[in-house]
C-alpha positions, -999 to 999 in steps of 0.1 A, spaced: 0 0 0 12 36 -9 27 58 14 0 87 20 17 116 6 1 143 29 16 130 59 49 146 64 84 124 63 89 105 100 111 131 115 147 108 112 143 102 74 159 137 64 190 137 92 198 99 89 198 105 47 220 136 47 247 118 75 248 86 54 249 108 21 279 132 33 297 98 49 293 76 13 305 107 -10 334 117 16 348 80 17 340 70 -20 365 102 -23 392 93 1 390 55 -17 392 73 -51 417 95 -36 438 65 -26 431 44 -60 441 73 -76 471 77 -61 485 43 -54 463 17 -66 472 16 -101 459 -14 -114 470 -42 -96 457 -68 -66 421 -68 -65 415 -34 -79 424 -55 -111 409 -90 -100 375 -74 -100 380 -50 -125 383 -76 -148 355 -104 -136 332 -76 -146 352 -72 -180 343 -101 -188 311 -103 -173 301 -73 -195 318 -97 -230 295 -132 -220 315 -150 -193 298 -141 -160 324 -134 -133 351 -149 -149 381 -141 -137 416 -144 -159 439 -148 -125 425 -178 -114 410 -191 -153 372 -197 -138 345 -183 -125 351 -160 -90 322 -183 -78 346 -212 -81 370 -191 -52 341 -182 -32 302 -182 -26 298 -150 -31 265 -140 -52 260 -106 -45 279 -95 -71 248 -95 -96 237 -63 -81 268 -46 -92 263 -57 -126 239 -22 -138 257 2 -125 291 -15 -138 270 -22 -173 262 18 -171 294 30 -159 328 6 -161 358 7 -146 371 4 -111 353 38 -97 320 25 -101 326 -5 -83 345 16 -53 309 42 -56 292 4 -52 314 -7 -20 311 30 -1 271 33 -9 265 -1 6 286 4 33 267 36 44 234 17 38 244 0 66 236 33 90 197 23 86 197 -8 105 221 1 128 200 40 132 171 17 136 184 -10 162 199 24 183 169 38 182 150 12 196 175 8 222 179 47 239 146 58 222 158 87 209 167 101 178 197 125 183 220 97 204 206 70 181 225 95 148 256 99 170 256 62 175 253 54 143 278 78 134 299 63 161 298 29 140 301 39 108 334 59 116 348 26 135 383 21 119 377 -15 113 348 -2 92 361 29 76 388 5 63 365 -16 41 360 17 17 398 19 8 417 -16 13 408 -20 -22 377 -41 -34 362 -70 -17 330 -88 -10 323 -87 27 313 -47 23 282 -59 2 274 -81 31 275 -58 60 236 -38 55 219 -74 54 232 -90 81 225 -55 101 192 -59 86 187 -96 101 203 -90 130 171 -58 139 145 -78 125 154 -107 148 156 -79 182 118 -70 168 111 -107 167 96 -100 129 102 -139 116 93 -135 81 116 -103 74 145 -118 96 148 -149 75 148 -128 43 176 -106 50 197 -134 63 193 -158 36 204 -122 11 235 -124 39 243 -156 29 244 -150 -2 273 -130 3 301 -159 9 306 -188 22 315 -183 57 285 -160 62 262 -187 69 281 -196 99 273 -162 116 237 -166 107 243 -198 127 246 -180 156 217 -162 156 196 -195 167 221 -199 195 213 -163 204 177 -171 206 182 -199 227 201 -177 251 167 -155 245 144 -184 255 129 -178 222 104 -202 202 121 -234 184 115 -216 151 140 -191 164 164 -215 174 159 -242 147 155 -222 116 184 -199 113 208 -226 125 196 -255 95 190 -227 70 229 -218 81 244 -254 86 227 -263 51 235 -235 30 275 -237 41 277 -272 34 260 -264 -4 280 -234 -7 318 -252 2 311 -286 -7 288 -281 -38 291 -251 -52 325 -242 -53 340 -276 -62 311 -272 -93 327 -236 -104 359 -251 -93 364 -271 -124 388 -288 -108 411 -261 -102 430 -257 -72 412 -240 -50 427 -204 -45 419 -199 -9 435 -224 5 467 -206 0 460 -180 27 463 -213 47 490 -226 33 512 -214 66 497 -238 89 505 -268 65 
């Protein structure tokens, strides 16, 4: 149902827009800035650079580095929603707009859970201020390109739908997390052990943990031996310290 348009905008809509607005265009800067500057073309500046290059010539994120699909390195399947603005505007910029809009998005949920919790609207923006300036945060705009920053505004999502015990909208925007890569599914995981904690109903404990369990053991053991193509898989290298 439509929105009445004669009733005025609730009272946080213009604030909350105009901090996450000023925060995305003053870090899509700096990360520009820093591409700019240092980034040339190399590490994965240039790995996703060129899965959308060929993306945009028939090979869906292909990638030349590793000779398959990216979804044969990870489960990540959020990169679709890239794909229009890359399609409208390529290069390495867009993707870096992508990455810095996305991770402001993530000031709603968090505006919204603070909100809920000091009930009221002025600490609630300096809260979620307070997040989205947290260094481990503010680092995801310029150490280059990578998937978990797509991830962040649906698991924020989940994680206030599940504090407003809404079941429906809570499964929704963790299963979209999950889609994100392959380790996400663990977190969701937890949320089920949460609720236990809570003393909530088995469908909060049972359904977040199976939907979690199952869809890491499709994404690791199914899926990304299928893009695999028997390839070594390039992950595993990170690891290759501990033997």
């Amino acid at each position: 149902m439509c929105r009445d348009m004669s009733k005025p905008l609730p009272s946080y809509v213009k604030p909350l827009g105009l901090l996450i607005g000023v925060y995305v265009l003053l870090f899509f800067a700096l990360a520009y800035r820093k591409y700019e500057v240092f980034g040339a073309d190399s590490g994965d500046y240039a790995f996703f650079d060129n899965m959308f290059w060929w993306t945009m010539r028939g090979r869906p994120f292909f990638c030349s580095e590793i000779g398959v699909t990216n979804f044969g390195m990870h489960a990540a399947y959020l990169w679709p929603l890239v794909v229009p603005a890359y399609w409208l505007v390529p290069g390495v910029p867009t993707l870096l707009f992508v990455q810095s809009l996305l991770l402001g998005a993530a000031g709603i949920p968090i505006y919204l859970i603070a909100r809920d919790v000091v009930q009221e609207h002025g600490l609630s923006l300096i809260l979620t201020a307070a997040f989205l300036l947290l260094p481990p945060f503010v680092s995801q705009h310029v150490n280059q390109i990578e998937e978990p920053p797509l991830i962040a505004v649906f698991i924020l999502f989940a994680f206030y739908f599940h504090a407003r015990q809404r079941f429906g909208l809570f499964l929704l925007f963790a299963s979209i997390a999950c889609l994100g890569r392959e380790n996400v599914p663990l977190a969701v995981v937890m949320f089920g052990i949460y609720s236990l904690v809570l003393r909530r109903g088995v469908k909060w404990v049972v359904a977040p943990v199976v939907m979690g369990l199952t869809w890491f053991w499709l994404a690791t053991f199914v899926l990304i031996p299928y893009f695999r193509q028997s390839h070594p898989w390039h992950v595993m290298k990170m690891f290759s310290y501990l033997g």
